[in-house]
C-alpha positions as CSV (number, residue, x, y, z in Angstrom):
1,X,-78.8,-69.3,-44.9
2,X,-81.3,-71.1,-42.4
3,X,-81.5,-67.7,-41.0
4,X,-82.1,-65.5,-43.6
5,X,-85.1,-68.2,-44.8
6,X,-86.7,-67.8,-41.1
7,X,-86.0,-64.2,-41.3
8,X,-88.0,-64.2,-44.6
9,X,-90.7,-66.3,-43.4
10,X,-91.6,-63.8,-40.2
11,X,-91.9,-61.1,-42.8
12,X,-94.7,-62.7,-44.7
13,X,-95.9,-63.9,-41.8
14,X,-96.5,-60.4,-39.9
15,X,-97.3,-59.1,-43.6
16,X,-100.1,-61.2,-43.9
17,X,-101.3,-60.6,-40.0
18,X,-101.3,-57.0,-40.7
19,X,-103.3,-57.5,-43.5
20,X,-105.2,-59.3,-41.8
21,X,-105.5,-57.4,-39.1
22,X,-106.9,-53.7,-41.4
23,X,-109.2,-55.5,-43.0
24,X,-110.9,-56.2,-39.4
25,X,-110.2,-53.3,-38.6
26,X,-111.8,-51.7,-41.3
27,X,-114.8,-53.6,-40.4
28,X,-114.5,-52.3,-36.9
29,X,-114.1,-48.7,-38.3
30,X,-117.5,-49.6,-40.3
31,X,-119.6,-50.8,-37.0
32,X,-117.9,-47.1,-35.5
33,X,-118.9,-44.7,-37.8
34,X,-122.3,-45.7,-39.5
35,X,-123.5,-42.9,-41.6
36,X,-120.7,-40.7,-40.5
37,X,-119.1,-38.9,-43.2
38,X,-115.6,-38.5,-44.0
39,X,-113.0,-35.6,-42.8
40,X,-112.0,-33.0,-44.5
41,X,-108.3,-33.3,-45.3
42,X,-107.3,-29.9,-47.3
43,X,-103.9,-28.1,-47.5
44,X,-103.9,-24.5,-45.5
45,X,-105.8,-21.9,-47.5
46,X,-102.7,-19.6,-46.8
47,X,-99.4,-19.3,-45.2
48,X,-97.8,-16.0,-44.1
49,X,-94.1,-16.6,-42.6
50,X,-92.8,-13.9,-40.3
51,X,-89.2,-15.1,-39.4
52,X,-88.0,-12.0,-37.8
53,X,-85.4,-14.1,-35.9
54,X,-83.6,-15.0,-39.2
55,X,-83.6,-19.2,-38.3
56,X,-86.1,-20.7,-40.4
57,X,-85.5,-22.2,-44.1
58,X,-88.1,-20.8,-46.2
59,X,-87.3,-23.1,-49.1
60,X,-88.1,-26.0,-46.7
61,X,-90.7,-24.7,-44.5
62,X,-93.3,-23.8,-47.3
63,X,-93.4,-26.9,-49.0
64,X,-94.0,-29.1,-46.1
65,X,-96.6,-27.0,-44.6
66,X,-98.2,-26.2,-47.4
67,X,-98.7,-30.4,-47.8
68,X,-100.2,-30.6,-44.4
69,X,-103.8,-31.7,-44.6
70,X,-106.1,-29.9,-42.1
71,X,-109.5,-30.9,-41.4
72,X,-110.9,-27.5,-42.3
73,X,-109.7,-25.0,-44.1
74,X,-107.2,-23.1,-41.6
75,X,-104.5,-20.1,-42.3
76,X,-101.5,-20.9,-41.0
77,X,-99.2,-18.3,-39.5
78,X,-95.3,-18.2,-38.2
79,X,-93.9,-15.7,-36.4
80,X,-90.5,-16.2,-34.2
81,X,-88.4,-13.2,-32.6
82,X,-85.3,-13.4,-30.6
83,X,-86.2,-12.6,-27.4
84,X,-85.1,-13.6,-23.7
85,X,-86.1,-16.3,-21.1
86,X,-87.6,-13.7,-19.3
87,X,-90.3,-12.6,-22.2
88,X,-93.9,-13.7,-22.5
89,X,-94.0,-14.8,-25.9
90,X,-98.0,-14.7,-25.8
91,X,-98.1,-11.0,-25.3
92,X,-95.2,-10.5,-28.4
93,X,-97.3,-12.5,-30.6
94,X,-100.1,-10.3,-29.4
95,X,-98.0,-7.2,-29.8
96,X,-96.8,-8.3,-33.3
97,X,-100.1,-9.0,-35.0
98,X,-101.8,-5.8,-33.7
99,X,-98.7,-3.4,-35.3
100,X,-98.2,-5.6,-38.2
101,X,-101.4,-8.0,-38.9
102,X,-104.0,-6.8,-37.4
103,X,-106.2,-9.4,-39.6
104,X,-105.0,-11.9,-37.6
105,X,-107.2,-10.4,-34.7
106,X,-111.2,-10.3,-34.6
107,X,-113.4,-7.7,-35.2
108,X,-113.7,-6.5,-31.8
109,X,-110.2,-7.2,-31.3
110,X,-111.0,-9.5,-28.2
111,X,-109.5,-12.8,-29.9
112,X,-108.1,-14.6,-32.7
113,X,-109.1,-14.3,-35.9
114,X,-112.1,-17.0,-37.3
115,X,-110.1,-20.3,-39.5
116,X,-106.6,-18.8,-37.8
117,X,-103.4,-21.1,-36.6
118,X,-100.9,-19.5,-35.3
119,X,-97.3,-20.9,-34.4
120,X,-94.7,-18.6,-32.9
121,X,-90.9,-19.3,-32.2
122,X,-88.3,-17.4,-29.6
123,X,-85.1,-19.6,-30.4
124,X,-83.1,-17.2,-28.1
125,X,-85.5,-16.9,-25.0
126,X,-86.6,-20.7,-25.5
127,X,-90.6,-20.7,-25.6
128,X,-93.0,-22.0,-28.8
129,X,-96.6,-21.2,-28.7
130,X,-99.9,-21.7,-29.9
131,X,-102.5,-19.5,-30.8
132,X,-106.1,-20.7,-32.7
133,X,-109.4,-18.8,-33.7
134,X,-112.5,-19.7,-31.6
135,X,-113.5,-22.0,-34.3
136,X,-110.0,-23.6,-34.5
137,X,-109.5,-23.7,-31.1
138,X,-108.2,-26.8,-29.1
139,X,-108.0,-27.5,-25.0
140,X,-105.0,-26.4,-23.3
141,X,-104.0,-29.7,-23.0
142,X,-104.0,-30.1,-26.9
143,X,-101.9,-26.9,-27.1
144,X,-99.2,-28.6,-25.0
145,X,-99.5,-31.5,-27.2
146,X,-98.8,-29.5,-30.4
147,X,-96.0,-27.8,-28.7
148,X,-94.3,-31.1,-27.3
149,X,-94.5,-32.3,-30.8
150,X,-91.4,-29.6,-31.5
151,X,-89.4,-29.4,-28.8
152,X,-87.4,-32.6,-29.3
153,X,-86.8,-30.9,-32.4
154,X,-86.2,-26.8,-31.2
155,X,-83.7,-28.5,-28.5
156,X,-81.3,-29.4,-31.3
157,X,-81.7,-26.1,-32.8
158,X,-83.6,-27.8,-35.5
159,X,-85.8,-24.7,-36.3
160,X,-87.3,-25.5,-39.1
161,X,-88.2,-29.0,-38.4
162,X,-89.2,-28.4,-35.1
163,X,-91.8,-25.9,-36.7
164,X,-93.4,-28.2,-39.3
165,X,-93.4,-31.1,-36.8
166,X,-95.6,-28.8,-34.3
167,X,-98.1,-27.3,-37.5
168,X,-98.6,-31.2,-38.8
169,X,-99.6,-32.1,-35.1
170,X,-101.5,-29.1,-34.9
171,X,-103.8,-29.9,-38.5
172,X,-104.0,-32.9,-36.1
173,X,-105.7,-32.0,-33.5
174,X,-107.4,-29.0,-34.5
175,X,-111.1,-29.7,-35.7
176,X,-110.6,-33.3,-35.3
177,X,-113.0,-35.8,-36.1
178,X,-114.9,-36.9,-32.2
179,X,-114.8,-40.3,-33.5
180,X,-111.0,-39.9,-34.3
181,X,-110.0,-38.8,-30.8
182,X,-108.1,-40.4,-28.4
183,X,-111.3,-39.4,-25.5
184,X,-113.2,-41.7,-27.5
185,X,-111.6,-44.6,-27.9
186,X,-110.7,-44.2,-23.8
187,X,-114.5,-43.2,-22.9
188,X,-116.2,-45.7,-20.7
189,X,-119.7,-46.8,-21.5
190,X,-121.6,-49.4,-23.5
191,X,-122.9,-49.5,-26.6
192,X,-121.1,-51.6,-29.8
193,X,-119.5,-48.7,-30.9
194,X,-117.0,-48.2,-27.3
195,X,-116.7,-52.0,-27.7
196,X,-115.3,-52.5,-31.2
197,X,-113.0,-49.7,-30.6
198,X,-111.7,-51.6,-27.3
199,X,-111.4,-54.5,-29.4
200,X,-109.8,-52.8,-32.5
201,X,-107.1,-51.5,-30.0
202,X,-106.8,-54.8,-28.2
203,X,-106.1,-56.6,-31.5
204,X,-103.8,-53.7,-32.6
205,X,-101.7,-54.3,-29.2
206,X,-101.7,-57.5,-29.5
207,X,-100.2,-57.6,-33.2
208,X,-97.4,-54.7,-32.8
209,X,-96.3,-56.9,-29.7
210,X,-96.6,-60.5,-31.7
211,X,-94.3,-58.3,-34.5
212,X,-92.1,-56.9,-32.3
213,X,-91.1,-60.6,-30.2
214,X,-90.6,-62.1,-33.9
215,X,-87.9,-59.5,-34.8
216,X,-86.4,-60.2,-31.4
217,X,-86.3,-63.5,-32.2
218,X,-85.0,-63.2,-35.6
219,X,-82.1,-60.7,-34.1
220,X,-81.2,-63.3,-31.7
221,X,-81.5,-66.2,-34.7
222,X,-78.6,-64.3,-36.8
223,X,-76.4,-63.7,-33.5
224,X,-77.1,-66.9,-32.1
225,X,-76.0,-69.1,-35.3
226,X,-72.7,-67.2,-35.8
227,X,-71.9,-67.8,-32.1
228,X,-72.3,-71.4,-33.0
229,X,-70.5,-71.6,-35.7
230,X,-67.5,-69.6,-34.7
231,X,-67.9,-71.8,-31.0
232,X,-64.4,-74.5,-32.1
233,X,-62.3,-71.3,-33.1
234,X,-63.7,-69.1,-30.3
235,X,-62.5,-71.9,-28.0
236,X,-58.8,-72.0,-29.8
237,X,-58.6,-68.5,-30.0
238,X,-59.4,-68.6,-26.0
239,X,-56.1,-71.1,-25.7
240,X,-53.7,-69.0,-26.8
241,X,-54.0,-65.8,-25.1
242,X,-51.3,-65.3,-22.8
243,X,-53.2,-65.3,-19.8
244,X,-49.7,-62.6,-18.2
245,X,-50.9,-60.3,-19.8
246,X,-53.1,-57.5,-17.9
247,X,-55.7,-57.4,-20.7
248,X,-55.7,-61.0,-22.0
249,X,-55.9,-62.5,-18.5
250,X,-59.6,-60.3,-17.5
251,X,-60.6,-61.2,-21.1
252,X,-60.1,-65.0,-19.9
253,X,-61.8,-64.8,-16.9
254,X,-64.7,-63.6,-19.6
255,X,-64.4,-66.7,-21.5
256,X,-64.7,-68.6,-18.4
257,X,-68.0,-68.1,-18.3
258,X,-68.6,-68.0,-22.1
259,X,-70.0,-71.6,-22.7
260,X,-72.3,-71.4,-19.6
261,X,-73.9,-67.9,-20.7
262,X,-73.9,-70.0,-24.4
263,X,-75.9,-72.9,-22.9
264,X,-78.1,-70.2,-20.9
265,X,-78.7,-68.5,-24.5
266,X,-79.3,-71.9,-26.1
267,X,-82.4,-72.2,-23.1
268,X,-83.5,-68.9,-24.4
269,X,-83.8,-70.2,-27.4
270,X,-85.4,-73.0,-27.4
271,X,-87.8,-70.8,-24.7
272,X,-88.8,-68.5,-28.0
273,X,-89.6,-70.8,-30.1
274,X,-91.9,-72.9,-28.3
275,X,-93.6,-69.8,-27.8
276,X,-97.5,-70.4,-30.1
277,X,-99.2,-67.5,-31.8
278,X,-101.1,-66.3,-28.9
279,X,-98.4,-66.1,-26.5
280,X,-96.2,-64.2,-28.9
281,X,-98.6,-61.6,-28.3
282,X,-97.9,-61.0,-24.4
283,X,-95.7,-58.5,-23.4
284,X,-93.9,-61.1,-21.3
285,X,-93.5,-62.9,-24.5
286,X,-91.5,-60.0,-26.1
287,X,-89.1,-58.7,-22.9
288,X,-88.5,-62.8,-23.3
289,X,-87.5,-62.4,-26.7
290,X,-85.5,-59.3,-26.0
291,X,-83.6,-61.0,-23.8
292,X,-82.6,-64.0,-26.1
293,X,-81.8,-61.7,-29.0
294,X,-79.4,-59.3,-26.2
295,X,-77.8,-62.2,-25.1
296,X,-76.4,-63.5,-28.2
297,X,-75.7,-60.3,-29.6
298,X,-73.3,-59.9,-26.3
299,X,-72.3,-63.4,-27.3
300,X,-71.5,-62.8,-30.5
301,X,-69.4,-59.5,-29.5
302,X,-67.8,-61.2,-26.8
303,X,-66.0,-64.1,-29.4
304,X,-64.9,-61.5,-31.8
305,X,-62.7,-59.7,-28.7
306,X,-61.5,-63.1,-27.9
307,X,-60.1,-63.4,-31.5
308,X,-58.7,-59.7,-31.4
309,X,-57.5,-60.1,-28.2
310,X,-55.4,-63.5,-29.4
311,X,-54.7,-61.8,-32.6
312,X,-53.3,-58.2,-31.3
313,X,-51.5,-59.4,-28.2
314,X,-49.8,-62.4,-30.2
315,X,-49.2,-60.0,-33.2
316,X,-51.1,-63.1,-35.4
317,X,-52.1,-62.9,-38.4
318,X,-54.7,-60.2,-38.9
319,X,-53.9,-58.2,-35.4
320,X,-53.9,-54.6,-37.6
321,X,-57.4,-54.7,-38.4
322,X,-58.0,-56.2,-34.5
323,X,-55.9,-52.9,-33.3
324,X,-57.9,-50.7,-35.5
325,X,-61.0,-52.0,-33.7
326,X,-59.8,-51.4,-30.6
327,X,-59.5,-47.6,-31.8
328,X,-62.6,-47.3,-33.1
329,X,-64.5,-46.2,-30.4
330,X,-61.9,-43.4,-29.4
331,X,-61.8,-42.4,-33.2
332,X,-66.1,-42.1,-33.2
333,X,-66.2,-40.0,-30.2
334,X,-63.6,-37.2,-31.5
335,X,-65.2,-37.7,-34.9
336,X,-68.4,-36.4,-32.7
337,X,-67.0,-33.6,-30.6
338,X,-67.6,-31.1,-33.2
339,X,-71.3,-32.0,-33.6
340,X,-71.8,-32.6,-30.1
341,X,-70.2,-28.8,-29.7
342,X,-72.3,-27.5,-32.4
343,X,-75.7,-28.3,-30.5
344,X,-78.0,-25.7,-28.4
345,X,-77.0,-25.6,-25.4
346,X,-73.7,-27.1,-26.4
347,X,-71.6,-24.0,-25.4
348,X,-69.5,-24.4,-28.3
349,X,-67.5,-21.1,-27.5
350,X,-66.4,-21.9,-24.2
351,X,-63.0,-22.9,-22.5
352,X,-64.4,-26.0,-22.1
353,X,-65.3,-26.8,-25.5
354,X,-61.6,-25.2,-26.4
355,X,-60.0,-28.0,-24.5
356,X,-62.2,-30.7,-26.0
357,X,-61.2,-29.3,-29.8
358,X,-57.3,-29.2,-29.0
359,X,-57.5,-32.7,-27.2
360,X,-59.3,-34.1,-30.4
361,X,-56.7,-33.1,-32.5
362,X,-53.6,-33.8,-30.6
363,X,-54.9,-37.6,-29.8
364,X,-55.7,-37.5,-33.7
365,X,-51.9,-37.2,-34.2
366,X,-51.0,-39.5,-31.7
367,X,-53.3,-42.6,-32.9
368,X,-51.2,-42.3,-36.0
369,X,-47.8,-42.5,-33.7
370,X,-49.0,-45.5,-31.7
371,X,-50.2,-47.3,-34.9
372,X,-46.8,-47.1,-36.0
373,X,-44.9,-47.6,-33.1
374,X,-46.4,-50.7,-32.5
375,X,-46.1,-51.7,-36.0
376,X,-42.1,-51.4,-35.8
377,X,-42.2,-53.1,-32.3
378,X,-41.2,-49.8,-31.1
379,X,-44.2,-50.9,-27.9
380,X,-46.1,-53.7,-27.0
381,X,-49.4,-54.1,-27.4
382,X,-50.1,-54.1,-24.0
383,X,-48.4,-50.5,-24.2
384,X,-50.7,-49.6,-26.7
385,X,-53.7,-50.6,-25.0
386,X,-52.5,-48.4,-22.0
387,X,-52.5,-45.6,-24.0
388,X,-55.7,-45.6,-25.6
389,X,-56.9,-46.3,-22.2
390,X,-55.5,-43.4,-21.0
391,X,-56.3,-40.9,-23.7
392,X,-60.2,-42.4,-23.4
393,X,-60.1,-41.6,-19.6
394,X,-58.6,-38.1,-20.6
395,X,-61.7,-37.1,-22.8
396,X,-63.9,-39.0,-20.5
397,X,-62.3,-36.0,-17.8
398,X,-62.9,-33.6,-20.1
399,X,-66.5,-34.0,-21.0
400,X,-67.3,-34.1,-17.1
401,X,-65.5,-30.4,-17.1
402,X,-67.8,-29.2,-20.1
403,X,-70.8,-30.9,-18.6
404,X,-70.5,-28.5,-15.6
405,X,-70.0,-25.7,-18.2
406,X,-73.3,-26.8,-20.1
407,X,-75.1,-27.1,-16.4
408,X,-73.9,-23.9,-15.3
409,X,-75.1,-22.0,-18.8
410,X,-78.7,-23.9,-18.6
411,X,-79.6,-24.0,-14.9
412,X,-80.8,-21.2,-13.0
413,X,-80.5,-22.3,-9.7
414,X,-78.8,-24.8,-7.3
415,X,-81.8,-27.1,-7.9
416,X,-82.3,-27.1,-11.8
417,X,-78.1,-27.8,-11.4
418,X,-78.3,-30.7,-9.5
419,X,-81.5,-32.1,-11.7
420,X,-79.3,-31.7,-14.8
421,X,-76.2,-33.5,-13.0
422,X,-78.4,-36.1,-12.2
423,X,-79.5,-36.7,-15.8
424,X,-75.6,-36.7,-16.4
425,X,-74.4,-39.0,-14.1
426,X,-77.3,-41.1,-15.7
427,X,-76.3,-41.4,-19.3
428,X,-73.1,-42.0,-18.1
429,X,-73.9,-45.2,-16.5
430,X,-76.1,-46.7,-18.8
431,X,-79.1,-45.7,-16.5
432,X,-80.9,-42.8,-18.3
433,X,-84.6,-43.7,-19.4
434,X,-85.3,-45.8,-22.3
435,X,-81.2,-46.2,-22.6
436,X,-80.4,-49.2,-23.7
437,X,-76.6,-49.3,-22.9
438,X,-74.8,-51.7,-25.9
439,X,-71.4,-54.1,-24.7
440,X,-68.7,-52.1,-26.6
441,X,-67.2,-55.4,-28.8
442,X,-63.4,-54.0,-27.6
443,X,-61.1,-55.2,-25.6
444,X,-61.1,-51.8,-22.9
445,X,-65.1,-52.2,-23.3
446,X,-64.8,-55.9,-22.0
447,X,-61.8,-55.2,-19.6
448,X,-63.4,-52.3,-17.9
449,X,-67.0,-51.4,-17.0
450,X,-69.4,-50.4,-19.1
451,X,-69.5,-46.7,-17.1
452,X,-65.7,-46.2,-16.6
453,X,-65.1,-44.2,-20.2
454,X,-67.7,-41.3,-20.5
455,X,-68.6,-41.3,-24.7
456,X,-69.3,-38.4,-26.7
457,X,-72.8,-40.1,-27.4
458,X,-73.8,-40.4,-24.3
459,X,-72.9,-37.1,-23.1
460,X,-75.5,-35.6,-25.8
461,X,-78.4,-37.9,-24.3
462,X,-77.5,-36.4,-20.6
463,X,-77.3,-33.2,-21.9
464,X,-80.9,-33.5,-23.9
465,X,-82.2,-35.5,-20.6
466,X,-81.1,-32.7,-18.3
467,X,-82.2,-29.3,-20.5
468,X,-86.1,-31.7,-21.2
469,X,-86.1,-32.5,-17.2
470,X,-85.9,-28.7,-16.2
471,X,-87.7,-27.5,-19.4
472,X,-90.9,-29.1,-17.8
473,X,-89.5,-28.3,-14.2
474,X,-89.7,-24.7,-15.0
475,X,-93.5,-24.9,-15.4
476,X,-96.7,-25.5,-17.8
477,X,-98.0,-23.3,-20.3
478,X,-98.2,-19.5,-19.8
479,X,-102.1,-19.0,-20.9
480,X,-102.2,-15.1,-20.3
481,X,-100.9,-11.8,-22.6
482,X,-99.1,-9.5,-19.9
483,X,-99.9,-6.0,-19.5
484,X,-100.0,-4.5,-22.4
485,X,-103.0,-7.6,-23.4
486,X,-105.5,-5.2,-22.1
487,X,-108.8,-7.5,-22.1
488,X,-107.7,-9.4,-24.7
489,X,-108.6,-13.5,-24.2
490,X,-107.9,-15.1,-27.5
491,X,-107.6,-19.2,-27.3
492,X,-103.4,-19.9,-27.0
493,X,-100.3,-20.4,-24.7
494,X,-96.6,-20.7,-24.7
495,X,-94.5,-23.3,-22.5
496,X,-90.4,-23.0,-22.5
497,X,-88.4,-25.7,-24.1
């Protein structure tokens, strides 16, 4: 209950800061803009949809973009074709609007139509582009931007989504306010106006960081008080497993160290909340905090496999539900294997992904046959526990075989192959950037290292790592219209994703 109540009071607490903390912003905005009038924030004043490649969801698409606020009023266009890696998707769009809009072109036919945005789509040959009238048009840089929005999005085969996502950053950025930009608030000089806005970020840095250590700390609270409480029947739990066995004896040597890495977490603690106001706002102050609340969390994991472990290999009371835990994991990745499969780029009609589907379904049947095996007695345990350890190291094989397949259909060269193995090997071990790799509250997750069992989860994140690392290896934005563009120069680009 204590918990809950100091929960409760850091939510008021950062509510009122934040409030706090608009209303002097608002006064900062005040000092900023002066006389400056407000922006315009209208819907588009049309929206023509040319899905030619058959992926996008009208009934979704039009709603959402037709809620998008621009800053002026702006026609929005889509336009996606199936084409190849090899096309220029700036010279189709080209190609397209003079055959079958020709409106969307100027007058002399040398750029893009005045109050025009333009988002094009080549799910098959991987690019998204931009394309803007003069007086619509943003830097090439900006362009990117829009386009980066959506390809988080377009990697996942998420068409639609991926499409409103880059219009809404589009409406953005295009016509946007000078004293809404990012260059401004990063322009050096003097004046009041550069130094409020370096204070109004300051103060906004200051407060997501003070908010984000007091939910640390409020994690860690809630892990940290059941640890304590559970500490007399961790300890009992601890005496009783027979130290013979392979699994309970490495789970011991983990309790071994469980009060000292307790008393270390109780320093932690006590660390946090000495911390004042101020210092809550460092970023030293949160990676603190972040450590607290991970170390009780792994705390708190650690005494619930001590109890399954004392529970399953004892056969206590309870060890059923302590066995179905221990399956868990196993029964989440095969539970995934379709989805993961069903993903671009996730080669879903290979021999690879064939072995992965007739695995999933013959360990399916054979969970069943352990459960009840070692429910008549027919195997130990410990037996058990071998052979989910073995069927997890099986699929963990298996992955490794269909990563090579999902390199080989991606990559287009020795180097682009390596780059994605790389980002493979990476989400394997916990190592990939900003993954944060979780203790897996199992006994094989506390028996054997955290990289030993290759997880259907973490085989998407390589996958997604490796196809965004080569993406941007492949190059920038294509800025020209091929050939056939004659002396064409309207304001847009494609990049691959």
């Amino acid at each position: 209950m204590g918990t809950h109540r100091h929960l409760g009071n850091t939510q008021h607490h950062i509510g009122t800061t934040a409030a706090r903390l608009l209303l002097s912003l608002a006064g900062l905005a005040a000092l900023l803009l002066g006389p400056a009038h407000a922006a315009l924030a209208v819907p588009p004043t049309d929206v023509v949809v040319e899905d030619r490649a058959g992926v996008l969801d009208r009934n979704s698409l039009l709603p959402a973009v037709r809620s998008i606020e621009f800053y002026e009023p702006t026609k929005v266009a889509v336009y996606t074709y199936n084409g190849t890696a090899a096309d220029n998707l700036n010279e189709e769009v080209l190609r397209f609007a003079r055959a079958q809009h020709p409106e969307w072109i100027s007058a002399d036919g040398q750029k893009w139509a005045d109050g025009l945005f333009i988002f094009a789509l080549d799910p098959v040959g991987r690019h998204v582009g931009t394309y803007m009238g003069e007086d619509r048009k943003v830097s090439l840089e900006q362009r990117s931007d829009i386009q980066d929005a959506s390809k988080e999005l377009l990697r996942d085969a998420q068409w639609t989504d991926g499409t409103i996502a880059g219009i809404r950053r589009g409406a953005e950025l295009i016509n946007q306010p000078w004293y809404r930009s990012t260059a401004f608030l990063a322009t050096a000089g003097t004046g009041a106006g550069v130094t409020a806005a370096g204070a109004g970020t300051w103060l906004l840095v200051r407060w997501r960081t003070r908010v984000g250590a007091r939910r640390e700390i409020a994690r860690g609270d809630e892990d940290y008080a059941d640890v304590s409480m559970d500490l007399q029947v961790t300890e009992l739990n601890a005496g009783t497993i027979p130290d013979s066995s392979r699994y309970g004896s490495t789970v011991l040597e983990k309790h071994r160290t469980f009060l000292s890495r307790y008393n270390a977490a109780t320093g932690l603690s006590n660390q946090v909340h000495a911390l004042t106001k101020r210092q809550l706002g460092r970023q030293s102050s949160l990676a603190l905090a972040r450590r607290f609340a991970d170390a009780a969390a792994e705390l708190d994991a650690l005494d619930d496999v001590i109890a399954d472990t004392n529970a399953l290999l004892n056969r206590a009371s309870g060890w059923a539900a302590a066995w179905d835990r221990q399956l868990a994991p196993f029964r989440n990745d095969l539970a995934g294997i379709e989805g993961m499969l069903a993903k671009s780029h996730g080669e879903g009609s290979s021999a690879t992904a064939a072995a992965l589907r007739s695995f999933r379904d013959r360990s399916q049947r054979e969970m069943e046959r352990w459960t009840a095996d070692l429910s008549e007695g027919a195997i130990s345990p410990e037996t058990a526990l071998d052979r989910l350890r073995d069927a997890r190291t099986e699929l963990s094989e298996l992955l490794k075989s269909h990563a090579d397949t999902v390199i080989a259909g991606y990559a287009k060269n020795g180097r682009e192959a390596e780059l994605m193995r790389k980002k493979m090997e990476e989400a394997q071990a916990g190592t990939a950037r900003r993954q944060r790799r979780s203790y897996e509250p199992s006994i094989l997750g506390t028996v054997y290292p955290s990289y030993y069992f290759f997880s259907v989860p973490n085989f998407t994140t390589g996958v997604s790592s490796g196809v965004s690392s080569v993406s941007s290896a492949r190059g920038g934005s294509t800025t020209g219209y091929g050939g056939s563009g004659g002396s064409f120069s309207g304001s847009g680009s494609s990049s691959s994703f």
